[in-house]
VOGU-3710 file (C-alpha; in Angstrom, 3 decimals, decimal comma):
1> xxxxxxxxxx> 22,851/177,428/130,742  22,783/180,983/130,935  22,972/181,798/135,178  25,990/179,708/135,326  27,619/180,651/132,190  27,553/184,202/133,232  29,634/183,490/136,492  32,305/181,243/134,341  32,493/184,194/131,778  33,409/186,563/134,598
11> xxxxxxxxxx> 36,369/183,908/136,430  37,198/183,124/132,858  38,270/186,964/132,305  39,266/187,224/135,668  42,283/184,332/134,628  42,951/185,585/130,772  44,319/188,720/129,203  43,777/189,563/125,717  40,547/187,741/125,444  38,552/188,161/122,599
21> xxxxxxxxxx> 34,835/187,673/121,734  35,606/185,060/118,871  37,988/183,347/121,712  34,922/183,486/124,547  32,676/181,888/121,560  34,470/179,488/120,790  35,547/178,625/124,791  31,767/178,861/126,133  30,438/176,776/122,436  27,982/179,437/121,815
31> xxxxxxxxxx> 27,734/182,058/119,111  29,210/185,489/118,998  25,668/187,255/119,528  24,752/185,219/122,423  28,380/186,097/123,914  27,586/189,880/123,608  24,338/189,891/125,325  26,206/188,283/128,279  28,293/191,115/128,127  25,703/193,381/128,029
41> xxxxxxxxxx> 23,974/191,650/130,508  27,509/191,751/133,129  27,708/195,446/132,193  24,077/196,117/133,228  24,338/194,350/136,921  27,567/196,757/137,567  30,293/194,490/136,398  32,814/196,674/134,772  33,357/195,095/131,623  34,766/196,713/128,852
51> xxxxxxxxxx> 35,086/194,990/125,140  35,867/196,673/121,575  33,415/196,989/118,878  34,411/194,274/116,664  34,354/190,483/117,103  38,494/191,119/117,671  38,291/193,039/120,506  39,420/192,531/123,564  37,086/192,295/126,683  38,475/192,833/130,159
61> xxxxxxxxxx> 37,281/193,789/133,654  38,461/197,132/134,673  39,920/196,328/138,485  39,176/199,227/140,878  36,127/200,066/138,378  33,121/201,935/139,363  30,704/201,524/136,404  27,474/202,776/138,426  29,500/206,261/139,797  30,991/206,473/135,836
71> xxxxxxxxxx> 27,966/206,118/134,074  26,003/208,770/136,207  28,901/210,840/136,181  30,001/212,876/132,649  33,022/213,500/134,332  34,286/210,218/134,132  36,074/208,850/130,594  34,123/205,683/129,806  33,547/203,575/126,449  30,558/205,330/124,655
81> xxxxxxxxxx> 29,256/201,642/123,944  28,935/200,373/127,626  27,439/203,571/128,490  24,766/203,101/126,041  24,129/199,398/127,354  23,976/200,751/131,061  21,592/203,497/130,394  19,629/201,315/128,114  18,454/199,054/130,932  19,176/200,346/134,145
91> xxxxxxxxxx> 16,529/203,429/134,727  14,633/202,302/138,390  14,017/206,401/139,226  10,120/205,899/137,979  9,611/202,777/139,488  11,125/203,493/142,832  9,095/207,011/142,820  5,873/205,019/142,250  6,997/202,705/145,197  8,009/205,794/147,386
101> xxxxxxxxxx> 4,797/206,867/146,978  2,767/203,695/148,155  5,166/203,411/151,081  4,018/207,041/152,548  0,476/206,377/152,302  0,780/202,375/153,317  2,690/203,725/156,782  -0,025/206,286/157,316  -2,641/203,858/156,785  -4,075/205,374/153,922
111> xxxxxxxxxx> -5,433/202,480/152,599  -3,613/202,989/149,132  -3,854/200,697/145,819  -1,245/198,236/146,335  -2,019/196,271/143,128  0,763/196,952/141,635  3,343/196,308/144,017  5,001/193,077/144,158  2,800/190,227/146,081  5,922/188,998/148,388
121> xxxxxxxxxx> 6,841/193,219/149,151  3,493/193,395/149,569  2,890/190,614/152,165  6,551/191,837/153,825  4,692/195,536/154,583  1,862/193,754/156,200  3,668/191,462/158,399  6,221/194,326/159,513  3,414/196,795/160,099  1,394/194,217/162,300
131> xxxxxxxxxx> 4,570/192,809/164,399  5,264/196,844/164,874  8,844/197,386/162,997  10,228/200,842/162,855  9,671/202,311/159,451  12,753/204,600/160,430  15,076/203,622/163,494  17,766/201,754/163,182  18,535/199,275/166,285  22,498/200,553/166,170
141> xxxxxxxxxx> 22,887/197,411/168,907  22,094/195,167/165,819  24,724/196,763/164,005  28,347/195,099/163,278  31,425/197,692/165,143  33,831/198,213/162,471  36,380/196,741/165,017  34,376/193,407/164,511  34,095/193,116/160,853  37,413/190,960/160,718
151> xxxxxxxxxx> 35,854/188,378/163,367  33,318/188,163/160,321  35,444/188,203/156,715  35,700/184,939/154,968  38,915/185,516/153,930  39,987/185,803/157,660  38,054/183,256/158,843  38,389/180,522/156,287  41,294/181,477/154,421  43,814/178,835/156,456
161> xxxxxxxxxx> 41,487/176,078/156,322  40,205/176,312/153,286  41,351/178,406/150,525  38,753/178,243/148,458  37,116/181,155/150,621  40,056/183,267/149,092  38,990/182,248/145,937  35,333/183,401/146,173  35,719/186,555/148,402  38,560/187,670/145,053
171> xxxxxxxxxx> 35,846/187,296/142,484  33,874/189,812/144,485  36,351/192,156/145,176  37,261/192,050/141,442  33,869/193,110/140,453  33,514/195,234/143,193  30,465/193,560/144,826  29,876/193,842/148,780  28,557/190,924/150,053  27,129/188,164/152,628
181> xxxxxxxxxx> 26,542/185,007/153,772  23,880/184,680/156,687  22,066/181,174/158,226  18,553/180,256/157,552  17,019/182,311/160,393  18,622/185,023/158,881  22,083/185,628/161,425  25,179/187,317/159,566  28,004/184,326/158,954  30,457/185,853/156,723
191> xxxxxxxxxx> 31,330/189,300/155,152  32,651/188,605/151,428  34,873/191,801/150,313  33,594/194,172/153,016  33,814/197,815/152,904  37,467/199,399/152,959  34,847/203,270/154,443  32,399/201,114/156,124  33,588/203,140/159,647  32,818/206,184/157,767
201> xxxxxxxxxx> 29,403/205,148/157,332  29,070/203,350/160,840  26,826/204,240/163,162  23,955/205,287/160,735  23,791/202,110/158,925  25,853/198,670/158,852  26,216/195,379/158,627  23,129/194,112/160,406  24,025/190,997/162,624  20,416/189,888/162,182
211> xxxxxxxxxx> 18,312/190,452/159,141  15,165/189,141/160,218  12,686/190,875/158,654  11,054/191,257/162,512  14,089/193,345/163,180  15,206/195,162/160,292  11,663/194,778/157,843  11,465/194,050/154,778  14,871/193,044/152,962  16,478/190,539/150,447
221> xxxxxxxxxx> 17,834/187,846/152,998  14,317/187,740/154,486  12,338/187,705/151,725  15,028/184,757/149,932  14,717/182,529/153,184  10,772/183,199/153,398  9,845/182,654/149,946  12,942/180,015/149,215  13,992/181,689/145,492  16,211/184,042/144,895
231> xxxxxxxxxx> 14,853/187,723/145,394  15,950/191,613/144,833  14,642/194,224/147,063  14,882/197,661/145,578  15,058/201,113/147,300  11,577/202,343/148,623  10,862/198,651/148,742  12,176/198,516/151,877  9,633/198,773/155,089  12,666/200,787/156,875
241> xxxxxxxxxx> 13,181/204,489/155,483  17,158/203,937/156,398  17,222/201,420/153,956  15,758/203,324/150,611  18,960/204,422/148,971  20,238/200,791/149,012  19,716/197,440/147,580  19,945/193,573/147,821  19,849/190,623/146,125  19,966/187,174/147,806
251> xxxxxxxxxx> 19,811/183,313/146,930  19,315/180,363/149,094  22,200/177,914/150,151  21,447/174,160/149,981  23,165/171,562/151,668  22,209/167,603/151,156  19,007/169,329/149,636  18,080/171,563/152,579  17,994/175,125/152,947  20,766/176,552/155,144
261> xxxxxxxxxx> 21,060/180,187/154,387  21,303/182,696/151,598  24,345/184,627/149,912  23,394/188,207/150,093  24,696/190,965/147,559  24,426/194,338/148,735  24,735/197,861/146,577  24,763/201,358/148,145  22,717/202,616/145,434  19,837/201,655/143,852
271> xxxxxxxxxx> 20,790/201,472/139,865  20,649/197,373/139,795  19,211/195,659/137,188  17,234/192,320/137,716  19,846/190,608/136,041  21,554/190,769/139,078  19,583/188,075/140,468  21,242/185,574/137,949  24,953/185,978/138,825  23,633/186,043/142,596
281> xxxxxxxxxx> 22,106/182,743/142,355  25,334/181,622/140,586  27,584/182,823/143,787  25,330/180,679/145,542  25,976/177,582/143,483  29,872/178,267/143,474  29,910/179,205/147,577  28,221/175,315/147,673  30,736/174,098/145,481  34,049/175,750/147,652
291> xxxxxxxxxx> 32,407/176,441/150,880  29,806/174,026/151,902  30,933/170,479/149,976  34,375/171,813/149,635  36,813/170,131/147,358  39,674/169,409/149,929  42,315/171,934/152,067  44,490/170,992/149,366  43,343/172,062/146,542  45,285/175,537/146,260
301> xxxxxxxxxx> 48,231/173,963/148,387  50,691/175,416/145,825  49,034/178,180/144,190  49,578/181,685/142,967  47,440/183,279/146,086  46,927/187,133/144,217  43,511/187,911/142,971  44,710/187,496/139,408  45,678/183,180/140,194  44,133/180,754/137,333
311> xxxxxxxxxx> 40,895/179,733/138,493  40,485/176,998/135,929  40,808/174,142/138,830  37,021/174,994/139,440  35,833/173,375/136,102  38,579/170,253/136,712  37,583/169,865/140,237  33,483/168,842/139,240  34,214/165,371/139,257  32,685/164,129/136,312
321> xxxxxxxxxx> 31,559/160,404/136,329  33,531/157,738/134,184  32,156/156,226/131,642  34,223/152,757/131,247  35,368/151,198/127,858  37,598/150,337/125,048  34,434/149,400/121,990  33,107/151,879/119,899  30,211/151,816/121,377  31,571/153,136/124,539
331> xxxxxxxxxx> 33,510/155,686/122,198  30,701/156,958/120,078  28,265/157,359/123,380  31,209/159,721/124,606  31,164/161,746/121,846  27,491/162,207/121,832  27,345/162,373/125,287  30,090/165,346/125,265  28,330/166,871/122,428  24,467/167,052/124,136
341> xxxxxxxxxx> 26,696/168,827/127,065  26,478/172,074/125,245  22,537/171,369/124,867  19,710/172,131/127,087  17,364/169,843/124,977  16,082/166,767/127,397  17,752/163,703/126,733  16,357/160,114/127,013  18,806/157,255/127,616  17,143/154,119/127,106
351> xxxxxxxxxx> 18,968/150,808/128,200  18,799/147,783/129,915  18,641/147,647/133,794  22,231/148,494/134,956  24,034/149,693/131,798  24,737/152,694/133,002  22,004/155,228/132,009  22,511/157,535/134,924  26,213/157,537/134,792  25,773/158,663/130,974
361> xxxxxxxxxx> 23,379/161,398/132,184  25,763/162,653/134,697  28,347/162,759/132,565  26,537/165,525/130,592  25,260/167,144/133,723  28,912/167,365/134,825  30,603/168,224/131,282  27,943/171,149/130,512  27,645/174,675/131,901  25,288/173,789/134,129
371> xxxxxxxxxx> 28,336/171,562/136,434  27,552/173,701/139,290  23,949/173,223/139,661  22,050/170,346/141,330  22,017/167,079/139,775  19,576/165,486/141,484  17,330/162,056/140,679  13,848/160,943/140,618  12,503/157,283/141,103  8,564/157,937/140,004
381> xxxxxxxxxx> 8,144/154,162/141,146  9,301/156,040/144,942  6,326/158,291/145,055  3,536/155,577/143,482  1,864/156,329/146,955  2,001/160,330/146,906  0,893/163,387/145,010  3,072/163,091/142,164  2,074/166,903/141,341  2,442/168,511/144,648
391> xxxxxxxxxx> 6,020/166,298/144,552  7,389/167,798/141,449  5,871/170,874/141,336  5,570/171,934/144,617  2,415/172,625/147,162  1,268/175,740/148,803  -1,600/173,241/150,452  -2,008/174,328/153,934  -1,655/170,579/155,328  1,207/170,102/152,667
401> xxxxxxxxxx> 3,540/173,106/152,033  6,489/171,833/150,176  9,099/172,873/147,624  8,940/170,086/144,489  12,160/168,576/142,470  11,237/171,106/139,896  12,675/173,871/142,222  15,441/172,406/143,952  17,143/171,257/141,212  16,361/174,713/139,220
411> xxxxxxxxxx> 20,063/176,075/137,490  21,134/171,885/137,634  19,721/169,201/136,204  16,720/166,619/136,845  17,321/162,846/136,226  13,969/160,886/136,158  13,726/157,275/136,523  10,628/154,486/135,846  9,213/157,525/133,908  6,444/155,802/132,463
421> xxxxxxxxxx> 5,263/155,217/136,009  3,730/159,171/136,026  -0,343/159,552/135,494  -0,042/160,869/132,264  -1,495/164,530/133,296  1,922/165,020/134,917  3,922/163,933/132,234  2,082/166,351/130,126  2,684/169,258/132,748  6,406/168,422/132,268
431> xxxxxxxxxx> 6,191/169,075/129,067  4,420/172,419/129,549  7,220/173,649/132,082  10,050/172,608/129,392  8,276/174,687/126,962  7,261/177,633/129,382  9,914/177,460/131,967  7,676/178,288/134,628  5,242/176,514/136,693  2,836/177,183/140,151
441> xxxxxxxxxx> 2,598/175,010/143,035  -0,521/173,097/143,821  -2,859/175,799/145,351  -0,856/178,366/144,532  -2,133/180,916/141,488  1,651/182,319/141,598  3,891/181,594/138,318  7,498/180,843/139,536  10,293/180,614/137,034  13,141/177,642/136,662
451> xxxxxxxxxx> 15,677/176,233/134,078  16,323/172,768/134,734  17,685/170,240/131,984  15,423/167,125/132,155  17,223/163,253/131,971  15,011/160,438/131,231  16,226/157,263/131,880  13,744/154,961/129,654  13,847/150,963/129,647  13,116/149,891/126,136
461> xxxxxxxxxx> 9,731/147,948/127,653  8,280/151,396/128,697  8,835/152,784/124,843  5,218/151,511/123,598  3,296/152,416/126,718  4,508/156,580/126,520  2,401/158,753/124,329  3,742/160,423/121,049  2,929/163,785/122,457  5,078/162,890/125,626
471> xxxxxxxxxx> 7,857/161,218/123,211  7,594/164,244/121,365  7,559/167,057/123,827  10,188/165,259/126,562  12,368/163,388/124,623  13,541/164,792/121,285  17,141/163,490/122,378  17,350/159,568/122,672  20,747/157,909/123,082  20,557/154,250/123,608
481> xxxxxxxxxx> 23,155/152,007/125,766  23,857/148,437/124,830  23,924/145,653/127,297  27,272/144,671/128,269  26,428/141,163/126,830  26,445/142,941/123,390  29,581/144,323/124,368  32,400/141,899/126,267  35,047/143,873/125,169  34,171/146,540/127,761
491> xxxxxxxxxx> 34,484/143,792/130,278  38,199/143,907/130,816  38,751/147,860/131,564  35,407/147,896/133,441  37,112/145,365/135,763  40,604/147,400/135,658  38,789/150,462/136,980  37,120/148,256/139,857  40,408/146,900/141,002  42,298/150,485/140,738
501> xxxxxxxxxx> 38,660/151,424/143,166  40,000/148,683/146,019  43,107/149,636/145,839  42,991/152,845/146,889  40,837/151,923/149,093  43,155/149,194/150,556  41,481/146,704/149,117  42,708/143,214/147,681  41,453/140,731/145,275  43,749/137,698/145,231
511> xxxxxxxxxx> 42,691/136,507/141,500  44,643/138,596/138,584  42,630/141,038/136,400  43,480/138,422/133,370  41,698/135,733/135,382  38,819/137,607/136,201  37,887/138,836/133,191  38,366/135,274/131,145  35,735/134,155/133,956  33,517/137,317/132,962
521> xxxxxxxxxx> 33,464/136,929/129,598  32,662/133,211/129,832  29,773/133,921/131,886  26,161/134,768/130,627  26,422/138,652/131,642  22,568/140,574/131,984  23,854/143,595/131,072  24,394/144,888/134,097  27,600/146,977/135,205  27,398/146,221/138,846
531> xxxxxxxxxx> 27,131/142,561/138,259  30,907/142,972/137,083  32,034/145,229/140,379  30,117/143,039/142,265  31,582/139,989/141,116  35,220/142,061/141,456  34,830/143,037/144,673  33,944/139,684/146,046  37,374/138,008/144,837  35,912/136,624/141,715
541> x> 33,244/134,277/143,263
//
């Protein structure tokens, strides 16, 4: 999945020297080519990679780097092939002129064609001009002292109690990225890497303790909370004049599924490319991962605390469901599972009630590139009473405004349950999104963009009552799970891992692991895992 992949790719070079682009192939399980445009793509949001011409070549992030000051500048020494890639893509000086231009004559009330200016800048103009924002002063009260900004750092404020925060704020200052962390309405939380000059640019513009867009207009945290996606604002996008030579990018911040804030990236120029917007929405993922549902204080304990540590405990810390047994069934559904991991194809996992179909599905979820996104689970048999479409997709409905499953678990995965429980129009519209990646809310004419990976967990009874276009379209993956009946062997280190459970949670089952499972496998089993933990955990009764 490409957002997160692009964030691994940079930690990944971050931890290795003398990394090649065969090597990064053959780590990521993608091809060569694909490898390359994520270079190109790191290169063009103002990551100063370098890499050498052939497929031996060694890529590496320049520390201390400035690749939007070398590029502009001739006087700088920088690999003819990275210019090329910058000054391929990045070129905003027509756009932003065009944008200039509709600003003047919007804040005179000219009454200019705004057609062509994006509908959420667009509605962000309006809603500053009529709550009266200054299109030019600068509340310096709502700016951070410079003799504050340490009250504010992550590193500084986290660091001791959880040193994770270290972790994130060094990917930043390795790339050379200023950035943010505010709440949902919009208050400054953290400063990630802040400016070593920011005193020299203090008092005429800062670190705004509040970026409400009714006191500092139209920006990126604003815009990210209003609209709940992530969003760039460019330049003369801005409603304030102060803030036309800059720009931002922020993502939302979940926690349990809510909203709780946005990670802001901020650039005191205005040569970004929209690809920014991916690696942003990855720094949100990761400052969930660390931050929000952090791992444990321990974690780094005994590391290596320089910017250059191994950060490879991030991909071993996603805790990957176990998938429990000795047959080869058990072993063959690994491999497959392990190899779909590399996949965004949907899967269906059809089985019995209770074999284990959305264990097998998180095992992907949590083995694939897409570990850091939501994984997050549907029951259609939970919403028989709703509007499935305004559910999944998402409403703009004044009486029922509401962000569907679609969206939240967008970068992540989706795991769907009693599937065949959908009106068939819906199923159909899933099908349409795979293909599209895109959808619009109900009542909305506005197309939104999302990559989720779809899981659907099928029992074989609702096989013959799902169309062949649906089969076809949402499930061109099918792994199948026997019942455990089919199966005893399974039964003994299924029952092993359930005792090893209650132990460590100071637990005790007075009948021995040989007794319990000679009582299992004597027993007429349904197929269902948690029939065995359940008979485990109650002492074999």
């Amino acid at each position: 999945m490409r957002i997160n992949r692009l964030l691994q790719l940079i930690i990944y070079l971050m931890s290795n020297q003398n990394v090649t682009v065969r090597q990064l192939s053959e780590r990521f399980g993608v091809s060569r080519k694909t490898i390359y445009k994520d270079l190109e793509v790191l290169i063009t949001s103002g990551i100063p990679v370098v890499y050498g011409e052939d497929m031996s070549g060694r890529v590496e992030i320049l520390e201390g780097f400035d690749v939007f000051k070398a590029f502009k500048s001739s006087s700088e020494k920088v690999r003819s092939e990275e210019a090329k890639v910058y000054k391929k893509y990045v070129n905003n000086e027509a756009y932003l002129k065009q944008v200039s231009e509709l600003w003047e004559a919007f804040t005179k009330n000219l009454n200019p064609d705004l057609s062509s200016l994006r509908e959420d800048i667009l509605h962000s103009w309006v809603r500053c001009q009529r709550n009266g924002v200054s299109i030019h002063e600068v509340d310096q009260s709502n700016l951070l002292p410079p003799e504050d900004v340490h009250k504010y750092e992550i590193e500084s404020v986290l660091g001791e109690e959880n040193p994770n925060a270290i972790l994130f704020s060094s990917i930043f200052k390795k790339i050379n990225w200023y950035g943010s962390v505010c709440d949902k309405n919009g208050k400054l939380v953290y400063l990630i890497n802040p400016m070593e000059d920011y005193h020299v640019i203090y008092p005429q513009v800062g670190y705004n303790i509040d970026a409400s867009e009714s006191v500092i207009g139209t920006n990126g945290v604003s815009i990210a909370l209003e609209e709940n996606r992530v969003t760039m604002v460019l330049g003369s996008e801005h409603y304030n004049k102060s803030f036309h030579q800059v720009c931002c990018v922020a993502a939302p911040i979940y926690k349990d599924e809510k909203l709780v804030g946005v990670v802001n990236a901020s650039f005191v120029h205005t040569e970004v490319n929209e690809q920014v917007k991916y690696i942003v929405s990855s720094f949100a993922r990761l400052y969930e991962a660390l931050i929000l549902n952090q791992f444990g204080s321990d974690v780094l304990k005994d590391s290596d605390k320089s910017i250059n540590r191994d950060m490879s405990y991030i991909k071993n810390k996603v805790i990957v469901p176990d998938i429990i047994g000795d047959s080869v069934h058990i072993k063959r559904l690994k491999s497959t599972a392990k190899a779909l991991a590399i996949a965004d194809t949907p899967v269906s996992i059809v089985g019995e009630s209770g074999v284990g179909k959305k264990t097998v599905a998180r095992y992907i979820h949590s083995s694939s590139n897409r570990k850091f996104g939501p994984c997050i689970e549907l029951n259609c048999a939970s919403i028989d009473d709703m509007d499935h479409k305004a559910y999944i997709f998402g409403s703009e409905m004044a009486d029922s405004k509401t962000v569907g499953v679609l969206e939240k678990a967008d970068g992540g995965s989706l795991i769907i349950e009693n599937f065949s429980q959908l009106p068939e129009n819906i199923q159909i519209q899933l099908g349409k999104f795979l293909s599209e990646g895109r959808l619009r809310r109900k009542g909305s004419k506005k197309w939104r963009e999302y990559d989720v990976r779809l899981f659907i967990i099928v029992h074989p009874d609702e096989i013959g009552v799902l169309s062949s276009e649906v089969i076809c379209d949402l499930m061109p993956l099918m792994m199948s799970i026997k019942p455990l009946r089919n199966r005893k062997n399974d039964i003994g280190p299924l029952v092993s891992y359930c005792l090893d459970r209650m132990k460590k949670k100071g637990q005790h089952v007075e009948k021995s692991l040989i007794e319990l499972v000679e009582t299992l496998e004597k027993s007429e089993i349904n197929g269902n895992v948690s029939e065995v933990f359940s008979f485990v955990e109650s002492g074999g009764k």
